[in-house]
VOBA-1610 file (N, C-alpha, C; in pm, whole numbers, padded with zeros to 5 digits, always signed):
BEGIN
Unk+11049-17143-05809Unk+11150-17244-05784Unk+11287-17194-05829Unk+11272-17154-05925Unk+11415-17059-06018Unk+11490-16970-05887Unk+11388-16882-05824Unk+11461-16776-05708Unk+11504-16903-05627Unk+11446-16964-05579Unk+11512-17083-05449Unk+11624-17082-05479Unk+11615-17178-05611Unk+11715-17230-05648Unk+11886-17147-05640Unk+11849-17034-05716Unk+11911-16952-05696Unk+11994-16877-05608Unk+11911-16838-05510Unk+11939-16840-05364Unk+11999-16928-05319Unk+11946-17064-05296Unk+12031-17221-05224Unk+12190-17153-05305Unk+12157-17194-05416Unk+12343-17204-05477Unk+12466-17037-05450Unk+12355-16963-05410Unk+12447-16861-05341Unk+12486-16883-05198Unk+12403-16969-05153Unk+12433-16974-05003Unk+12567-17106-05005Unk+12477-17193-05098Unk+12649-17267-05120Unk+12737-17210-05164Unk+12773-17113-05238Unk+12882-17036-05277Unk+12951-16974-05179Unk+12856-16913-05097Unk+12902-16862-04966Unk+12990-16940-04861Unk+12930-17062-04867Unk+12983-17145-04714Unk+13102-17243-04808Unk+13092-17250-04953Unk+13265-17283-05045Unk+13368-17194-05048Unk+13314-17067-04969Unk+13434-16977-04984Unk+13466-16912-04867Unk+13391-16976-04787Unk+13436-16988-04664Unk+13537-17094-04586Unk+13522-17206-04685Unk+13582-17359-04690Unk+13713-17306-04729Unk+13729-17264-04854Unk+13854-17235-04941Unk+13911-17165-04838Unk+13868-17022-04800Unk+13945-16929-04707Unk+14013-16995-04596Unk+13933-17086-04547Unk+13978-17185-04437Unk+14108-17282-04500Unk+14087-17330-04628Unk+14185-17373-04647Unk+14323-17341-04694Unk+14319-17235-04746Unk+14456-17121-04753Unk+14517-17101-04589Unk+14433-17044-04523Unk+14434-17026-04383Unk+14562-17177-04346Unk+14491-17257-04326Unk+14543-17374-04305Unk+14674-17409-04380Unk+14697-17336-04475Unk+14824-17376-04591Unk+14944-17279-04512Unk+14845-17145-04464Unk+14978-17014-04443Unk+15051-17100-04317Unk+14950-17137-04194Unk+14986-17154-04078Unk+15084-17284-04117Unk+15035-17352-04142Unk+15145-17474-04168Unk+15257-17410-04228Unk+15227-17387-04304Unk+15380-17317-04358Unk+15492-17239-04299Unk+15396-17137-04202Unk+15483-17064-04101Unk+15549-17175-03991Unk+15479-17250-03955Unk+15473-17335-03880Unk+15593-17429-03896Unk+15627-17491-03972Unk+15663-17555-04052Unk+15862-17487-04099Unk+15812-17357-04144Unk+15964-17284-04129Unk+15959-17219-03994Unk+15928-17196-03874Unk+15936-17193-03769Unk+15995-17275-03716Unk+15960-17436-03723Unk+16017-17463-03668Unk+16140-17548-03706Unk+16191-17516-03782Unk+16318-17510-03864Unk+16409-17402-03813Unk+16371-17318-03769Unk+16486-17216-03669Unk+16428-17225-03542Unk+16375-17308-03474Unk+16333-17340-03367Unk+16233-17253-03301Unk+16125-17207-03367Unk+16069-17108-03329Unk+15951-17163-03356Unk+15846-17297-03345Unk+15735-17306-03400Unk+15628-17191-03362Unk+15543-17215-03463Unk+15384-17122-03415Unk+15332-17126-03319Unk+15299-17079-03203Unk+15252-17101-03109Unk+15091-17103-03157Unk+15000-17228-03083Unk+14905-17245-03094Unk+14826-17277-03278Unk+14913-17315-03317Unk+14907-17382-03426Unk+14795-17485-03474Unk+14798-17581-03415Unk+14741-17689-03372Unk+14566-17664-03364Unk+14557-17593-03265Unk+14417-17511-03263Unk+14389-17461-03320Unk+14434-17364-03415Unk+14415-17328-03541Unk+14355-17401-03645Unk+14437-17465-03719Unk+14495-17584-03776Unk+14318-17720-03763Unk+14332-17712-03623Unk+14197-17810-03585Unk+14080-17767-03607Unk+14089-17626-03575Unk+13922-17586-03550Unk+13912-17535-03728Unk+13987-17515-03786Unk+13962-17409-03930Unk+13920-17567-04012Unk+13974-17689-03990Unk+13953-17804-04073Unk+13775-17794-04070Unk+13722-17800-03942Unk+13607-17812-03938Unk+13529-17713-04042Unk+13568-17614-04055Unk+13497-17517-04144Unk+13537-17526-04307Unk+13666-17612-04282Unk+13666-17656-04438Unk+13577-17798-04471Unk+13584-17851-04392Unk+13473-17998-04466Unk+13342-17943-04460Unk+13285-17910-04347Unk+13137-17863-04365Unk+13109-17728-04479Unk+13225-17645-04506Unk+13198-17555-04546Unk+13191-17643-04761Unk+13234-17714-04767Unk+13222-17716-04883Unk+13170-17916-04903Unk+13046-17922-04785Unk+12951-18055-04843Unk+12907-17967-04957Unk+12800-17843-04917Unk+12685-17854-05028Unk+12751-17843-05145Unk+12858-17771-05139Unk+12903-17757-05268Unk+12949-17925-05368Unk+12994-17973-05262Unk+13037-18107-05305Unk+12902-18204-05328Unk+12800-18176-05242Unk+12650-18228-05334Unk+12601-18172-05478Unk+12606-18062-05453Unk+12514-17914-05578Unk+12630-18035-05692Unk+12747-18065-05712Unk+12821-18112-05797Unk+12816-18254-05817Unk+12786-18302-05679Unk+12766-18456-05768Unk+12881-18508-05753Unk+12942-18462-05600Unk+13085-18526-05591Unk+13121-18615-05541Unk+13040-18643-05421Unk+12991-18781-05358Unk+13044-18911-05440Unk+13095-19001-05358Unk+13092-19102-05448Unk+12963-19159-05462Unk+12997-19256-05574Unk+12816-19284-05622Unk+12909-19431-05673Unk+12848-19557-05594Unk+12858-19689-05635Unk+12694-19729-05761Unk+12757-19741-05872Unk+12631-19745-05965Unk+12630-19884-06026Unk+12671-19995-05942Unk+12690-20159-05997Unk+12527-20168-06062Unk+12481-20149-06003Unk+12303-20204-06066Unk+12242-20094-06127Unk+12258-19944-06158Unk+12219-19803-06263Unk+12171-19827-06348Unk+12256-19928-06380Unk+12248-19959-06587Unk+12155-20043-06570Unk+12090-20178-06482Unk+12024-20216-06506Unk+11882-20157-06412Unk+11850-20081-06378Unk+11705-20050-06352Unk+11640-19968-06424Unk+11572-19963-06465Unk+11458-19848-06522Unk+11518-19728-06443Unk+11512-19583-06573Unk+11469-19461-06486Unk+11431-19418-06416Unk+11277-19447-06375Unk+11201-19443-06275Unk+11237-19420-06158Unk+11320-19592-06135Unk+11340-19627-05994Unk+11500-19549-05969Unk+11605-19541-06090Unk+11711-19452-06047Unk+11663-19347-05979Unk+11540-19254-06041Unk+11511-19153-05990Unk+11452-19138-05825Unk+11403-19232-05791Unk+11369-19264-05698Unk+11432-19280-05606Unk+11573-19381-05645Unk+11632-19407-05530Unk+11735-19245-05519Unk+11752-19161-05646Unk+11811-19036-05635Unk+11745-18949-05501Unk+11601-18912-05546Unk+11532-18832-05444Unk+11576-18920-05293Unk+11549-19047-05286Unk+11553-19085-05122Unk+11680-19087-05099Unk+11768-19061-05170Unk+11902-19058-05075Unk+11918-18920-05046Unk+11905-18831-05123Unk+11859-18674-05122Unk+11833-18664-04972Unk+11696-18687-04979Unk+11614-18675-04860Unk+11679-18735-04707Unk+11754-18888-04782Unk+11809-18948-04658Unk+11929-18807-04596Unk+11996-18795-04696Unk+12152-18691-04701Unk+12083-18597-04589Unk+11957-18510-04624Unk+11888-18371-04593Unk+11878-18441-04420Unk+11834-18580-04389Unk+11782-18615-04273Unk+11933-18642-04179Unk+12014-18677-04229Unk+12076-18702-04185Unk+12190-18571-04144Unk+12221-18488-04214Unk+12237-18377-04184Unk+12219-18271-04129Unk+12034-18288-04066Unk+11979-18210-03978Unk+11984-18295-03854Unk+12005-18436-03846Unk+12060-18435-03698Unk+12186-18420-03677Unk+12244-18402-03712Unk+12433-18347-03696Unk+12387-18210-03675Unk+12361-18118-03742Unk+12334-18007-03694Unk+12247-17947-03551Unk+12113-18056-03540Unk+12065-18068-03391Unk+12141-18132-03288Unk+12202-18220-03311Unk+12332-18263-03211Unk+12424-18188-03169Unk+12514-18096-03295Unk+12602-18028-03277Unk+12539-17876-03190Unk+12408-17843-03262Unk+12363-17724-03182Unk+12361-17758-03039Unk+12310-17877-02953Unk+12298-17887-02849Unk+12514-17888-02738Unk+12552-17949-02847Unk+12666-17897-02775Unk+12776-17807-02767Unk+12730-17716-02879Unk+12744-17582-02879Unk+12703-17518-02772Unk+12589-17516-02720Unk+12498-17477-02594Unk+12542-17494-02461Unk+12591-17671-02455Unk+12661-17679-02405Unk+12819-17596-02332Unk+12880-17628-02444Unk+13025-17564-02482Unk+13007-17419-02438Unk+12891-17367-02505Unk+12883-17190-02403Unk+12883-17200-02293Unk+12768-17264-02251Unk+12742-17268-02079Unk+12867-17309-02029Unk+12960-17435-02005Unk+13054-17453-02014Unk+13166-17370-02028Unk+13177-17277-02089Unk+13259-17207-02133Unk+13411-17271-02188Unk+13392-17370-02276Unk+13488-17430-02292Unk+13535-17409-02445Unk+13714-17406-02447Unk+13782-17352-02582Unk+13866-17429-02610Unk+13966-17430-02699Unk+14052-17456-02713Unk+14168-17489-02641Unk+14283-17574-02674Unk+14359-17597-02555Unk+14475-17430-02557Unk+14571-17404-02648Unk+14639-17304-02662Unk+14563-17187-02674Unk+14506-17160-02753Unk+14476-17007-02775Unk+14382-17000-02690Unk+14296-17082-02655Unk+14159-17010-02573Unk+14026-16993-02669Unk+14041-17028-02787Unk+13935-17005-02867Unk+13808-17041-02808Unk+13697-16998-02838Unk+13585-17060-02776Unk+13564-17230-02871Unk+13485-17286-02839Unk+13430-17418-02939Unk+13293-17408-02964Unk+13253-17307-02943Unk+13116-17288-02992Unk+13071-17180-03071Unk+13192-17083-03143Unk+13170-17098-03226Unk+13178-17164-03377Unk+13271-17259-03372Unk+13307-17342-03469Unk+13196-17429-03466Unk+13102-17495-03328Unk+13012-17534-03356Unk+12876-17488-03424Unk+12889-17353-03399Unk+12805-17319-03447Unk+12792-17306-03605Unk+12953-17312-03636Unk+12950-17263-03796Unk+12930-17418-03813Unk+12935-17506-03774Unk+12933-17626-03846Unk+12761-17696-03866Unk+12676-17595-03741Unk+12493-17594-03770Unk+12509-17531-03870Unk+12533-17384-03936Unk+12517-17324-04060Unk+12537-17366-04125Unk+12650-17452-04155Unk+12700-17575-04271Unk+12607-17673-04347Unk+12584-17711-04159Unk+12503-17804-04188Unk+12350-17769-04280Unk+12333-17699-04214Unk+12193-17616-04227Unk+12232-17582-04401Unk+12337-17505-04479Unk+12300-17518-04595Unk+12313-17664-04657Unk+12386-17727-04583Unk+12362-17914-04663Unk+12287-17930-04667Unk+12150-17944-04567Unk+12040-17974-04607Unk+11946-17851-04693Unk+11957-17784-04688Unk+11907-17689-04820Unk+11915-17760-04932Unk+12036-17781-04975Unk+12111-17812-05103Unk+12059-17988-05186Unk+12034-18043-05018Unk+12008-18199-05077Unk+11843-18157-05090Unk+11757-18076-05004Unk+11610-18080-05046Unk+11564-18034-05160Unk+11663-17901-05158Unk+11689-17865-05343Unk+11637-17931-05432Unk+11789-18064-05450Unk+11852-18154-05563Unk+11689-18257-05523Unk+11668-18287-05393Unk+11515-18345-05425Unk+11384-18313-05492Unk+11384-18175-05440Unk+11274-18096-05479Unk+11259-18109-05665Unk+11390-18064-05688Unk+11444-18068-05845Unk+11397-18179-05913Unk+11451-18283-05860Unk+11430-18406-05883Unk+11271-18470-05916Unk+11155-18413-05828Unk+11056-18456-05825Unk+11008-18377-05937Unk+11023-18260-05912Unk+10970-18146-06032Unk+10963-18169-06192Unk+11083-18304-06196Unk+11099-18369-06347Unk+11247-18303-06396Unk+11305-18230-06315Unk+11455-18196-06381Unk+11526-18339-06418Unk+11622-18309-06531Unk+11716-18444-06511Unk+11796-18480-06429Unk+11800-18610-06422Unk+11879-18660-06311Unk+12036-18674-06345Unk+12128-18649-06287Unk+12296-18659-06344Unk+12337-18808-06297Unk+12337-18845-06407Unk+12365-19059-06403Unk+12527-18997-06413Unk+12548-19134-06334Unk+12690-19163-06240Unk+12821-19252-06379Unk+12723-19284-06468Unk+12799-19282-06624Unk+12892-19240-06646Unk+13012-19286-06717Unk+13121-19171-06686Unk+13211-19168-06645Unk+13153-19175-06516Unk+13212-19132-06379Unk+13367-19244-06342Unk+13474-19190-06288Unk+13564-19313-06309Unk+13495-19404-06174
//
């Protein structure tokens, strides 16, 4: 379980620093962008840029934002249930997160597929849209890693991280 584990949180490391890169990315272009068009010269194809790199920053940094516990967490009733059932309802949202994340990723794969056959891109540059869809199945695909993980973990008897605290 230790190697899994291990593994999972490199693969989230991987697809957070792929997020970050995306989001520098996103800081330069605006910026150029931005003093561009201040001497009347904006970025050409900006926009597409700008659009498709967002996608690789939110998906690229869920798991990371699960593995942490960043999620908001409404905990009105925590304090009053038994452990047990916190833990319980921890694993099934886990599991819900993991389910719900593998159909976004089966959805998105199918119109990726689409989008190839299609051959359809971007409006300015021409980019394709399938591969951004595709990075957003890999995304996806480590989100649900990450929530079966934090389930797996969960059942195994690790502790659970109570929402205590928390503002």
């Amino acid at each position: 379980m230790e190697a899994l584990t291990r593994w999972t949180d490199r693969l989230i490391g991987l697809s957070a620093f792929v997020g970050t890169a995306g989001l520098l990315f996103v800081v330069g272009v605006i910026l150029v962008d931005v003093i561009g068009r201040n001497f009347g010269r904006p970025l050409y194809g900006a926009q597409d840029m700008v659009t498709m790199t967002m996608v690789l920053i939110v998906f690229g940094g869920m798991a990371l934002c699960d593995r942490l516990d960043g999620h908001i967490v409404v905990d009105i009733f925590e304090g009053s249930f038994p452990e047990w059932l916190n833990r319980v309802i921890d694993i099934a949202s886990a599991l819900l997160g993991a389910v719900i994340f593998a159909l976004i990723a089966w959805a998105i794969w199918n119109s990726a597929q689409l989008s190839q056959m299609l051959n359809l891109s971007t409006n300015l540059l021409r980019l394709p849209l399938a591969w951004f869809q595709y990075a957003v199945v890999a995304f996806s695909g480590v989100t649900v890693l990450a929530l079966l993980m934090r389930a797996g973990l969960l059942l195994a008897g690790a502790p659970r991280k109570s929402a205590e605290g928390a503002l």
